[in-house]
LUMTORVEX-596817 format. One record per residue (C-alpha): residue in one letter; chain; x, y, z. Coordinates in Angstrom, 2 decimals, decimal comma, always signed. Layout:
<recs>
+---+---+---------+---------+---------+
! r ! c !    east !   north !      up !
+---+---+---------+---------+---------+
! A ! A !       X !       Y !       Z !
...
+---+---+---------+---------+---------+
</recs>
This chain:
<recs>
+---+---+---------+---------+---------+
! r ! c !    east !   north !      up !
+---+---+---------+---------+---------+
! X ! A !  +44,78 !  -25,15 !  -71,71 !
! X ! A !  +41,09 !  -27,07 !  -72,01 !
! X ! A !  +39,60 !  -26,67 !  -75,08 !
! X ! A !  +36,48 !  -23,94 !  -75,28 !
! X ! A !  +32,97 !  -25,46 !  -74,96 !
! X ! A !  +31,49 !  -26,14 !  -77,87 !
! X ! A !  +28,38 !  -24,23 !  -78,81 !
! X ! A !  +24,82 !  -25,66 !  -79,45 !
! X ! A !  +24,75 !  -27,84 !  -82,32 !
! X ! A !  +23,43 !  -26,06 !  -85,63 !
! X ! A !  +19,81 !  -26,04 !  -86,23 !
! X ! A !  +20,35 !  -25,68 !  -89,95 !
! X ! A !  +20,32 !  -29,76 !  -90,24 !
! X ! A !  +17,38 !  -29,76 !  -93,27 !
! X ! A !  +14,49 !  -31,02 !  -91,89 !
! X ! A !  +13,94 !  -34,60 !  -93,35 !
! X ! A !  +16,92 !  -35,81 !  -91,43 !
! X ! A !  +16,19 !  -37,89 !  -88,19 !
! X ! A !  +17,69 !  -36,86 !  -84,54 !
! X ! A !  +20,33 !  -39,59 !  -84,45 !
! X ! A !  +21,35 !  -38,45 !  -88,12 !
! X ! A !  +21,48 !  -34,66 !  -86,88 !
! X ! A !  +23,03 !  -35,75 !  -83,86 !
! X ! A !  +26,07 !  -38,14 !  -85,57 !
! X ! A !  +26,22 !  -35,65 !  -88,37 !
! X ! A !  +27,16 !  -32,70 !  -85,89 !
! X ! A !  +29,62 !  -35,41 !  -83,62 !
! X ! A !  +32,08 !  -35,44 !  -86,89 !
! X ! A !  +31,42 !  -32,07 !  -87,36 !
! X ! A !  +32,10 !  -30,54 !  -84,09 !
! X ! A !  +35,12 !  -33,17 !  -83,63 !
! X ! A !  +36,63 !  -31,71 !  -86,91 !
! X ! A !  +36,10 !  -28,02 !  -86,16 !
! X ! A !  +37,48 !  -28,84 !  -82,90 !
! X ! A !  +40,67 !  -30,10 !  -83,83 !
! X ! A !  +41,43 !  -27,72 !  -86,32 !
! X ! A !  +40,15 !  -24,67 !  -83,98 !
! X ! A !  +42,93 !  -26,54 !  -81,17 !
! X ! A !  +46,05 !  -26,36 !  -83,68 !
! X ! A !  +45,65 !  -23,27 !  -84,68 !
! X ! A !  +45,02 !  -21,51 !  -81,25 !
! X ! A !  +48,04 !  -23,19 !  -79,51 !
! X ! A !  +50,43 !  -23,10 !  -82,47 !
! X ! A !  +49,59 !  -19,53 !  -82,86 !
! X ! A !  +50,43 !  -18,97 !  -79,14 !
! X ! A !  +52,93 !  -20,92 !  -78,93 !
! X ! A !  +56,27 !  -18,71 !  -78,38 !
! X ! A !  +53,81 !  -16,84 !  -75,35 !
! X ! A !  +53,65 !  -20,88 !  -74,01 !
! X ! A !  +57,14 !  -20,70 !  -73,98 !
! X ! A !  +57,43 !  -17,75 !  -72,17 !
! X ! A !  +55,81 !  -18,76 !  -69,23 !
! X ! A !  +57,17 !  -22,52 !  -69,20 !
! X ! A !  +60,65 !  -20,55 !  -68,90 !
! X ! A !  +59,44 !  -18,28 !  -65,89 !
! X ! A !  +57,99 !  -20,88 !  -64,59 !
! X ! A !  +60,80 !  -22,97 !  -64,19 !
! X ! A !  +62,99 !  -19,65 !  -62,69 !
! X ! A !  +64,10 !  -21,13 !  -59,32 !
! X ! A !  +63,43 !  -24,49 !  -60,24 !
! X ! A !  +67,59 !  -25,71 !  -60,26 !
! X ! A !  +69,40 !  -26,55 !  -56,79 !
! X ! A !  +70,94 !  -23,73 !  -55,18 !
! X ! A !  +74,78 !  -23,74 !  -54,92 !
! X ! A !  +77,27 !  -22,19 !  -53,09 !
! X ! A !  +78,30 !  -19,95 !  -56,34 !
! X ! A !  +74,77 !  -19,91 !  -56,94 !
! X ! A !  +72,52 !  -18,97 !  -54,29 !
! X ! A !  +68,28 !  -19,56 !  -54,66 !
! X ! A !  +66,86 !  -16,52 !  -55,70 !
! X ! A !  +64,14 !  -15,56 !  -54,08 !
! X ! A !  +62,92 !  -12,91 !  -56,30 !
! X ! A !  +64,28 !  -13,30 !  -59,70 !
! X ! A !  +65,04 !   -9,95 !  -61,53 !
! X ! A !  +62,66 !  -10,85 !  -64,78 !
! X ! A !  +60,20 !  -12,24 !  -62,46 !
! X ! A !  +57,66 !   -9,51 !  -63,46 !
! X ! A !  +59,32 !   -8,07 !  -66,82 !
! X ! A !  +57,73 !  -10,27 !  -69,77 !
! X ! A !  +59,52 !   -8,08 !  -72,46 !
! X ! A !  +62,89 !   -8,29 !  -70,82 !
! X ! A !  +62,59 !  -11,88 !  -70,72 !
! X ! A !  +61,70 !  -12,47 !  -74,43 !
! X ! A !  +64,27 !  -10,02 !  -75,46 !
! X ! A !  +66,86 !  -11,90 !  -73,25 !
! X ! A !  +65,55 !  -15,32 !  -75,31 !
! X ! A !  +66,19 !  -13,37 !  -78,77 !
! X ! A !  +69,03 !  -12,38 !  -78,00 !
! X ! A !  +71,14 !  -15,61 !  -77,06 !
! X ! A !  +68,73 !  -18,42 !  -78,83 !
! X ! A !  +67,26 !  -16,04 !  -81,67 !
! X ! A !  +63,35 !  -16,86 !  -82,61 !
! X ! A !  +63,76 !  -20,70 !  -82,78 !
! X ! A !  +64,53 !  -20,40 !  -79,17 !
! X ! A !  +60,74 !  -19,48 !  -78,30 !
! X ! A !  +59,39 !  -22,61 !  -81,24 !
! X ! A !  +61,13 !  -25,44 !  -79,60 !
! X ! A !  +58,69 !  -28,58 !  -78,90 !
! X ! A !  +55,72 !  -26,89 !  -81,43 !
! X ! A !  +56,00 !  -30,35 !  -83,37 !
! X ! A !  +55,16 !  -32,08 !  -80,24 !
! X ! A !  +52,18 !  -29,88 !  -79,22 !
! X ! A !  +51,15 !  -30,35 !  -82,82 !
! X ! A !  +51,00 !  -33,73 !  -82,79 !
! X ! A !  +48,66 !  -33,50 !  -79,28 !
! X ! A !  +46,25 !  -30,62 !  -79,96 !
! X ! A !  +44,34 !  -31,72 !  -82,65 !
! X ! A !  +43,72 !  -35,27 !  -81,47 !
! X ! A !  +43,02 !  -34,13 !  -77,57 !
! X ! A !  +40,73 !  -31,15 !  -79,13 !
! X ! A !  +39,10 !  -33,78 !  -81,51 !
! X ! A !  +38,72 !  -35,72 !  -78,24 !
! X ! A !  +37,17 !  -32,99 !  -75,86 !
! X ! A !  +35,04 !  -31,74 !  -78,45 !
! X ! A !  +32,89 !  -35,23 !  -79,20 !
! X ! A !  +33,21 !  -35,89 !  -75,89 !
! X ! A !  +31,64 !  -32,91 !  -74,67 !
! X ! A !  +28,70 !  -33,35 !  -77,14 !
! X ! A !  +27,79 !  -36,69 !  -76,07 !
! X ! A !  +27,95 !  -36,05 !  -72,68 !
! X ! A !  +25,92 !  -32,46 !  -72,81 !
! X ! A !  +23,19 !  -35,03 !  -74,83 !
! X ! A !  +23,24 !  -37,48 !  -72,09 !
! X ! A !  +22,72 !  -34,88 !  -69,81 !
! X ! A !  +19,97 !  -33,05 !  -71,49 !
! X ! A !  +21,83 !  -29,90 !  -72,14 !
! X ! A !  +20,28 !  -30,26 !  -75,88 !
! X ! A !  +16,89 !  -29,48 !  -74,67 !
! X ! A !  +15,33 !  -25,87 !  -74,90 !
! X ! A !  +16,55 !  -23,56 !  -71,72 !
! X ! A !  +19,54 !  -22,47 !  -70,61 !
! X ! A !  +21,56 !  -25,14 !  -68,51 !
! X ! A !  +24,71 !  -24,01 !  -67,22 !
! X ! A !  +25,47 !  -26,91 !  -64,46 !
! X ! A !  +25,06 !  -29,29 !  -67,82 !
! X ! A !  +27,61 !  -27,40 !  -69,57 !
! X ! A !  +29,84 !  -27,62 !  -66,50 !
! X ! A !  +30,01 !  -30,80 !  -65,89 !
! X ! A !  +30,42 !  -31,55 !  -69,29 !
! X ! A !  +33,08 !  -29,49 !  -69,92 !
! X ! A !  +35,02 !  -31,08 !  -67,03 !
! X ! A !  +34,51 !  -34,68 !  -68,21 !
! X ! A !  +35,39 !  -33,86 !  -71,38 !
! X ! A !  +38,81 !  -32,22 !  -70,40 !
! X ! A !  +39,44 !  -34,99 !  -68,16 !
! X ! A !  +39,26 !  -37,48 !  -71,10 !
! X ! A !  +41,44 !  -34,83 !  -73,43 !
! X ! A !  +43,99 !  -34,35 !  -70,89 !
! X ! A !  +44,85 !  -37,98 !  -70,80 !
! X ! A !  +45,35 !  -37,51 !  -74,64 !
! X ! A !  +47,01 !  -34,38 !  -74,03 !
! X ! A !  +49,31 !  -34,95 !  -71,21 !
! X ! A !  +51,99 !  -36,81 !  -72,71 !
! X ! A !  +52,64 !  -34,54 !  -75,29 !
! X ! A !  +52,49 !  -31,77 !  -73,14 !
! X ! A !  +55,29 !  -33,11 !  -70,74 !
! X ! A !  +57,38 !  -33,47 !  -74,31 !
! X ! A !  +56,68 !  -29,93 !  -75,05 !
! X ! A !  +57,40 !  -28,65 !  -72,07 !
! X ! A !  +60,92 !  -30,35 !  -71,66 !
! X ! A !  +61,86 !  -29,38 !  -74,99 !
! X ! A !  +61,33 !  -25,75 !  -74,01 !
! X ! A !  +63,43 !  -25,25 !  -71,32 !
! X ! A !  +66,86 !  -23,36 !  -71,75 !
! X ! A !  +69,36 !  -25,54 !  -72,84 !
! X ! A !  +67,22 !  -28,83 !  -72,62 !
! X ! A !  +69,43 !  -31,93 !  -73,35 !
! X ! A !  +66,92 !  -33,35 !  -75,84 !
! X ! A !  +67,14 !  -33,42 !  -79,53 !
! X ! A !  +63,69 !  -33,33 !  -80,79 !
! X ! A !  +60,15 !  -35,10 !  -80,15 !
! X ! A !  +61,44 !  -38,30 !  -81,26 !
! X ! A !  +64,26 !  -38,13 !  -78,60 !
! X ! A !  +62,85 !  -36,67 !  -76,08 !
! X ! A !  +59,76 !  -39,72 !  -75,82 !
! X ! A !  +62,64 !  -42,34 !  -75,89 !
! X ! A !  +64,84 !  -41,17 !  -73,38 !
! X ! A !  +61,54 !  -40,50 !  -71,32 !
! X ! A !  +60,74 !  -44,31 !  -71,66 !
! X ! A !  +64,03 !  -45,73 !  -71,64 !
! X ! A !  +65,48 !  -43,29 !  -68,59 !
! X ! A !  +62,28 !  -42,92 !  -66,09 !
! X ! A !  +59,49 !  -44,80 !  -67,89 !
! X ! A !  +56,20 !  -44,51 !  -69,44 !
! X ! A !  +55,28 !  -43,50 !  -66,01 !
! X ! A !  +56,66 !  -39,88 !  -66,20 !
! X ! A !  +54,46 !  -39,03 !  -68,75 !
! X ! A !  +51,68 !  -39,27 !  -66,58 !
! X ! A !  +53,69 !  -37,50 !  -63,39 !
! X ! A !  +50,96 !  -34,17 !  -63,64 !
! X ! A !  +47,73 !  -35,85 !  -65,21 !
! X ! A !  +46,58 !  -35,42 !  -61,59 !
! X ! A !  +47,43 !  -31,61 !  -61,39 !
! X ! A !  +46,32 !  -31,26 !  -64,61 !
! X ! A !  +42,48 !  -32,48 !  -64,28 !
! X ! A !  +42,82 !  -30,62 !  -61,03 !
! X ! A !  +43,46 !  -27,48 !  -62,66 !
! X ! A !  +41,56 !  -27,89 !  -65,62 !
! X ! A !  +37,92 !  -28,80 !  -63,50 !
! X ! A !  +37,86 !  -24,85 !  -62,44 !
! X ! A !  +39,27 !  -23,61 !  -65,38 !
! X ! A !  +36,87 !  -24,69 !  -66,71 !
! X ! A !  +33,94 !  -24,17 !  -64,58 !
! X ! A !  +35,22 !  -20,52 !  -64,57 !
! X ! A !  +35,99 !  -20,13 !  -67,99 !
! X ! A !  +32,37 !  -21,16 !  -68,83 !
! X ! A !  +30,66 !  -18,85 !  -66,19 !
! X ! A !  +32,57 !  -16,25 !  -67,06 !
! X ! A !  +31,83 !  -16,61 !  -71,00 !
! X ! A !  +28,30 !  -17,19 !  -70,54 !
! X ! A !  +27,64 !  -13,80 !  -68,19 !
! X ! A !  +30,02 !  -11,65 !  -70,48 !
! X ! A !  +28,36 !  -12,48 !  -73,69 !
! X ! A !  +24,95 !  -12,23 !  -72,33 !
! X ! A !  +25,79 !   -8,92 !  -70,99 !
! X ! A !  +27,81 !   -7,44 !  -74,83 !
! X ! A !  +24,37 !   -8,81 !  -76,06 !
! X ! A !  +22,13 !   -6,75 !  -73,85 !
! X ! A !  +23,98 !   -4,08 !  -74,67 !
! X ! A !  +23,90 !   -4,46 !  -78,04 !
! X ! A !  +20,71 !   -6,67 !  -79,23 !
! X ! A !  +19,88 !   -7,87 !  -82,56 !
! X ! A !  +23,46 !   -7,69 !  -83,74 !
! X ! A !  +24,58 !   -8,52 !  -87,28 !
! X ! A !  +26,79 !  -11,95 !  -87,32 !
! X ! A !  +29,73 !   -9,69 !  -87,61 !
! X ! A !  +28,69 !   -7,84 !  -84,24 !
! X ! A !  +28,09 !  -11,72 !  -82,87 !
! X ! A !  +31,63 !  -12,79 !  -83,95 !
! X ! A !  +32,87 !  -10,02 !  -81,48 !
! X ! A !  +30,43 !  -10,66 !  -78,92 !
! X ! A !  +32,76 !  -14,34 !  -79,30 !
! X ! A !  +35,80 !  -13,00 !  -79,31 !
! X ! A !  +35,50 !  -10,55 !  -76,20 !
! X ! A !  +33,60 !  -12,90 !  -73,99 !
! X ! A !  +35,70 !  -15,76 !  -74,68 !
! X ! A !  +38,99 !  -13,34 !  -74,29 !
! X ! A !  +37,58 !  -12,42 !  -70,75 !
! X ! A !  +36,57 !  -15,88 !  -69,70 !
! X ! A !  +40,58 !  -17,12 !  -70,89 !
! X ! A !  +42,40 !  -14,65 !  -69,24 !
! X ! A !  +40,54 !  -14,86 !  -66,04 !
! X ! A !  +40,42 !  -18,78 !  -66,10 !
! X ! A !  +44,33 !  -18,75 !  -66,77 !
! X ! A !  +45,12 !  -16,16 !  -63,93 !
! X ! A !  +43,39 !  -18,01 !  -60,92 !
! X ! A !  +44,26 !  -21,52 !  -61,74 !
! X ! A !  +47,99 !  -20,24 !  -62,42 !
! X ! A !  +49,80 !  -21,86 !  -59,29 !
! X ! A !  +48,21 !  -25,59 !  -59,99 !
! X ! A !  +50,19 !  -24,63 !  -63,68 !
! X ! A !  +53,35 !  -23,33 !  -61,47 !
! X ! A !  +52,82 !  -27,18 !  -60,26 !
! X ! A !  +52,11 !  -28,87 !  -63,45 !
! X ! A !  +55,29 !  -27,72 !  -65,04 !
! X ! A !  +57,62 !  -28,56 !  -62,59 !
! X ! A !  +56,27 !  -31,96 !  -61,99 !
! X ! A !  +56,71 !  -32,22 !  -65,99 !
! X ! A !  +60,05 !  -30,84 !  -65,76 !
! X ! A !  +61,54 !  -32,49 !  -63,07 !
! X ! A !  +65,11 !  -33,32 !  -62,93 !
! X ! A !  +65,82 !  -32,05 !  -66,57 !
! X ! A !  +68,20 !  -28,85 !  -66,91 !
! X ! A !  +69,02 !  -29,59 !  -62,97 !
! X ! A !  +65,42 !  -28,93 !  -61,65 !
! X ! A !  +64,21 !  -29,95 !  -58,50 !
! X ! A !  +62,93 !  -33,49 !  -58,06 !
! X ! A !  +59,58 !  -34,75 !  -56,27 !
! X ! A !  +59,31 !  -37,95 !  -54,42 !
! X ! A !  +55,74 !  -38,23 !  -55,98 !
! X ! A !  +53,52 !  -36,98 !  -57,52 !
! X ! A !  +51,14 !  -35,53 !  -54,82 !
! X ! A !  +50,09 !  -31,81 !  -55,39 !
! X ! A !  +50,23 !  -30,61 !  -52,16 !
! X ! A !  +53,49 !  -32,07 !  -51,50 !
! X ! A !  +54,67 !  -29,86 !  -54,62 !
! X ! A !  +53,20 !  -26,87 !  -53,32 !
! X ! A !  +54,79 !  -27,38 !  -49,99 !
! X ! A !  +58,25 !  -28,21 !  -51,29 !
! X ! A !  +58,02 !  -24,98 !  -53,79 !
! X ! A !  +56,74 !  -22,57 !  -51,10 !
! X ! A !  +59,63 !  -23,98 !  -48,84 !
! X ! A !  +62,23 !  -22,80 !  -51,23 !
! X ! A !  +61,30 !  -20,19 !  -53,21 !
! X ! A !  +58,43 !  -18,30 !  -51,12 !
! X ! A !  +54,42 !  -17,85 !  -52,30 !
! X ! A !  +55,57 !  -15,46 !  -54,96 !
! X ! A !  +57,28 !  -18,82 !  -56,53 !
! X ! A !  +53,47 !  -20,17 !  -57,01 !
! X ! A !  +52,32 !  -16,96 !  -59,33 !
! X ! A !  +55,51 !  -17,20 !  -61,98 !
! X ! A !  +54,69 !  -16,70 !  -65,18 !
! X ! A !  +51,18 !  -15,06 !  -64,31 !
! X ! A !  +51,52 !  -12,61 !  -67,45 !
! X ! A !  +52,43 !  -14,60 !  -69,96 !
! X ! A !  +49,61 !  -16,79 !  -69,20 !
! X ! A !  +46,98 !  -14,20 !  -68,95 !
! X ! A !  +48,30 !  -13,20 !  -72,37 !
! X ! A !  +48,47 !  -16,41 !  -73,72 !
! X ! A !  +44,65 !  -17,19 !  -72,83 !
! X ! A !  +43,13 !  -14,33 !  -73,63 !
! X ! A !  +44,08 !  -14,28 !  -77,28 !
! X ! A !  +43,65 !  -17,93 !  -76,94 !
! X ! A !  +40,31 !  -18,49 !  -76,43 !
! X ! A !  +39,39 !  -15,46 !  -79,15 !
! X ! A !  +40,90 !  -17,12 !  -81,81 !
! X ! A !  +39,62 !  -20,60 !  -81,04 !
! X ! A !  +36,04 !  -19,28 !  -80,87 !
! X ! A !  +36,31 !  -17,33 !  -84,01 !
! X ! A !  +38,57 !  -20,66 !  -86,07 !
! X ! A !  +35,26 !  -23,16 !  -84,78 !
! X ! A !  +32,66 !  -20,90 !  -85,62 !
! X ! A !  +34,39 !  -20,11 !  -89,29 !
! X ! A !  +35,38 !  -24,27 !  -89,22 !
! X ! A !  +31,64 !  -24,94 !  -88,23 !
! X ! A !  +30,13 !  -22,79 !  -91,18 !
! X ! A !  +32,57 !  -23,99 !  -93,51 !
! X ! A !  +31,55 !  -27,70 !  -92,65 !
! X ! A !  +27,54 !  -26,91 !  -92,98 !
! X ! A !  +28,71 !  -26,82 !  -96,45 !
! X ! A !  +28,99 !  -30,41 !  -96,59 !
! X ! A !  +26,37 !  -33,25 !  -96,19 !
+---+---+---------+---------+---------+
</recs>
């Protein structure tokens, strides 16, 4: 998932401070919050991540003769039958496998959208008084551009280390038989996808955040911080889940190019999306394209509330500091 866009740096700089001292001041800051606010929304998250890598991934194997495609698996829509099916043969570790790895790539990719995204909405004049939407935008989707490509390799670890049975022994494994088997290459198989389905994630998780908290304030106007912290926390639940739910079959897409050829899965001749799309569609059917819809509805929706609410609580605790 792209990080959330950062809010408006603080006006509480003290006065005597000039703009490029406000302005470098709040980079570090905002970087900071921002990797700390990344960690802790996708390790929260993370056995829901696994989840829908797993669903995902149903179908993905060559059929056989003793083993038919299916074209409609039978936990295709049940998300509690599927995590009780984990428990029971893996146990709990089943759903933590590859949290190291997305460990070591949220904070730095977060750290990376964040500053990013600040010194682009600058150079774009999103800073200045108004409201400027298209600014935001477009500076959301450079900035998860630049954080996928932080991002991306770790998340192809992750994902491999997820899968049911996956013939890797940890992070440290997993990146050397990656290099040593298919090169550095194959970490790099769904950046494409990835920016692809990150630009209107994006786009719509900002529009979506922007109209839902301007309409919880009009409802409720002149609200208390507290009453502002849930104005956060239900806009940017709305904005996640509905960002996650339309851009789900470029994710369908994403994780099998990620996960291709391990476990048995399917293999692409490239890396083209549409080619994917085809190939998946071909065998499976449409329905193939919207696996693991639940899980990540569920998993951005609590997502993006809790790394609204860690910033803004990382942000304040920061201001403390010159």
């Amino acid at each position: 998932m792209p990080p959330s866009p950062a809010p408006a740096p603080d006006s509480s700089t003290s006065a005597h401070e000039a703009p490029d001292d406000r302005l470098r001041l709040g980079f570090w800051k905002f970087m900071a919050a921002g990797s700390v606010a990344g960690m802790v929304e996708h390790m929260a998250m993370f056995p829901v991540d696994t989840l829908k890598t797993r669903m995902q991934m149903l179908g993905a194997a060559p059929s056989t003769a003793a083993s038919p495609p299916p074209r409609r698996h039978p936990n295709y829509n049940n998300v509690g039958r599927f995590l009780a099916s984990i428990m029971r043969s893996e146990g709990a570790s089943g759903l933590y496998r590859g949290i190291a790895a997305m460990g070591l790539g949220a904070g730095p990719a977060h750290a990376v959208y964040f500053s990013v995204y600040e010194v682009c909405k600058e150079y774009l004049g999103g800073n200045r008084p108004g409201h400027h939407p298209l600014v935001h935008a477009a500076s959301g989707i450079v900035a998860t551009t630049a954080s996928d490509a932080v991002l991306t390799p770790m998340d192809v670890v992750k994902q491999r280390l997820q899968l049911r049975e996956s013939p890797y022994c940890g992070v440290r494994d997993c990146v050397a038989r990656i290099c040593r088997e298919e090169g550095c290459r194959a970490f790099y198989a769904s950046y494409r996808t990835t920016v692809v389905m990150n630009a209107p994630f994006t786009a719509v998780h900002f529009s979506t955040y922007e109209a839902v908290k301007k309409a919880l304030s009009e409802v409720s106007p002149g609200s208390a911080d507290e009453g502002q912290l849930l104005v956060h926390l239900a806009a940017g639940g709305a904005a996640g889940a509905l960002a996650g739910a339309v851009t789900t079959p470029l994710d369908v897409v994403k994780t099998r190019l990620q996960c291709q050829g391990v476990c048995g899965a399917d293999k692409f001749s490239s890396s083209s999306i549409m080619m994917a799309l085809k190939q998946i569609v071909a065998k499976e059917g449409p329905h193939a394209l919207l696996q693991g819809l639940k899980p990540r509805v569920l998993f951005h929706a609590p997502a993006a509330a809790i790394c609204w609410s860690t910033y803004e609580a990382m942000k304040s605790f920061l201001q403390r500091f010159p």
